[in-house]
N, C-alpha and C positions, 0 to 999 in steps of 0.2 A: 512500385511493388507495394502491395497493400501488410501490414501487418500483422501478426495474427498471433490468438496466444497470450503468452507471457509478453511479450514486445508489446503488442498492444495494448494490453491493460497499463504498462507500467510508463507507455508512452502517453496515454488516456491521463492517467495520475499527475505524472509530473507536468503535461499541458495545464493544469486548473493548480499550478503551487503558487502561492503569495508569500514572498520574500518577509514581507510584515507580518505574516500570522503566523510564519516558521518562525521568528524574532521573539515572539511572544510566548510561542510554545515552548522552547526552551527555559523561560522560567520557570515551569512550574512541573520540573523534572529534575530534583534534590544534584542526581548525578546523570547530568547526557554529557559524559566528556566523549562517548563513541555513537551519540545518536546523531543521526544526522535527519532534521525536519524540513519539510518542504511546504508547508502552511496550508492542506488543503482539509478545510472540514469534514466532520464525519458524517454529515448528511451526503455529503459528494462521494464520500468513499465508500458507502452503504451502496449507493446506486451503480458505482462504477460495479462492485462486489457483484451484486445482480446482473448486469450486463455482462461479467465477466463468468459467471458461473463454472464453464464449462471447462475450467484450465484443469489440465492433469497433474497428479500428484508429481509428476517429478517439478512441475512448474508451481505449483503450491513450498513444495520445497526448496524452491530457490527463493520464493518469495519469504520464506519464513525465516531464510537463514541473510536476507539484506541487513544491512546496516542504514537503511529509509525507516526511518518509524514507519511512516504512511503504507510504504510498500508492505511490513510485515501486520499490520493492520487489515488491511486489505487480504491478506491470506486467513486471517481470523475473521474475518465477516463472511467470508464462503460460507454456504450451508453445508453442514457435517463434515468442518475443514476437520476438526481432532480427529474424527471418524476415519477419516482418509489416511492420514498418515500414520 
């Protein structure tokens, strides 16, 4: 069964994480005691955004309220994500 949606993108996402670049990105966030990073740059998460355009606001919405940095990243890189909600 093919995914589609919110599934999709956040299965897209977490496919392309680097345990070492989520290691590192934790440094240089004063307080992530509740973030949780998945190492995936923001040239990748730009493009996933693009591919992904089409998610609906209630899917934007869940994307916004995760505890993945990446994932709530990825709901700010939509075009006109604040507009939508």
């Amino acid at each position: 069964m093919r995914k589609t949606g919110l599934k999709a993108a956040q299965a897209a996402l977490h496919k392309l994480a680097d345990p070492k670049r989520a290691a590192r990105a934790r440094t240089f966030f004063k307080d992530a005691a509740g973030e949780v990073f998945i190492g995936v740059p923001v040239p990748l998460r730009r493009k996933l955004a693009a591919a992904h355009h089409t998610l609906s606001r209630t899917d934007l919405a869940k994307l916004i309220a995760s505890k993945v940095h990446e994932e709530r990243q990825l709901e700010r890189l939509q075009p006109f994500a604040l507009l939508v909600l």
